[in-house]
C-alpha positions as CSV (number, residue, x, y, z in Angstrom):
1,X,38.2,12.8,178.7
2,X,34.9,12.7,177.8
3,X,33.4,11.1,181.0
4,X,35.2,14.4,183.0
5,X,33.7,16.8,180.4
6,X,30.8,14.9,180.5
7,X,30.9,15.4,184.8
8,X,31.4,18.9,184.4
9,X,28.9,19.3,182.3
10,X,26.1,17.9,185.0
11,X,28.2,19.6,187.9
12,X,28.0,23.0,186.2
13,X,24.6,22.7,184.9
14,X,23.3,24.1,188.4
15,X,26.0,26.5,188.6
16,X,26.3,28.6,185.6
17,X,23.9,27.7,182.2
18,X,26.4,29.7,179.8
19,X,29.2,27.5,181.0
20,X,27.4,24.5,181.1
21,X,26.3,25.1,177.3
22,X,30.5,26.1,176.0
23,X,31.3,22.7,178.1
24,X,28.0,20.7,176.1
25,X,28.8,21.8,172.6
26,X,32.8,20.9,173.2
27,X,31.3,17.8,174.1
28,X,29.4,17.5,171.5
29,X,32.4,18.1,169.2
30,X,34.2,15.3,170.4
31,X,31.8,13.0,170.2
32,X,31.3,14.1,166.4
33,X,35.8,13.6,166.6
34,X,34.8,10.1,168.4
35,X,32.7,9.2,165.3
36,X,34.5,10.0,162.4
37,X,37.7,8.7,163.5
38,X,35.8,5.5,164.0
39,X,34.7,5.3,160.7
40,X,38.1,6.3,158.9
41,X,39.7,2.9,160.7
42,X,36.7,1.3,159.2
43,X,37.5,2.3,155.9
44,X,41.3,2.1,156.6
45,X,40.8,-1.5,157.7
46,X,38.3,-2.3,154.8
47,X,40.6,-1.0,152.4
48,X,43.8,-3.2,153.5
49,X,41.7,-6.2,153.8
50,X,40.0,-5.8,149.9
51,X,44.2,-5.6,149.3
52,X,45.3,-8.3,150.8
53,X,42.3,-10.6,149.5
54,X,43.3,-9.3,146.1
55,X,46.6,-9.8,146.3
56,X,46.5,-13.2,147.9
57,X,44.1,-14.9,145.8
């Protein structure tokens, strides 16, 4: 998804500059969706491993 908005965004940057900026800050706001969804299953996947080691030692 973001590689075709990403396309899109270098196909209509020749075409239309409003367009091309609504298409650049959506994907901007993925990216930012990209990031902090990353770092939730960090702390998601630190969290259950601090539980187990407590629990299993």
């Amino acid at each position: 998804l973001m590689h075709l908005i990403g396309s899109a965004t270098l196909a209509m940057s020749t075409i239309n500059l409003p367009s091309t900026l609504i298409i650049f800050t959506i994907l901007i706001l993925l990216t930012i969706l990209e990031i902090v969804v990353a770092l939730i299953q960090a702390y998601v996947f630190t969290l259950l491993v601090s539980l187990y080691l407590h629990d299993n030692t």
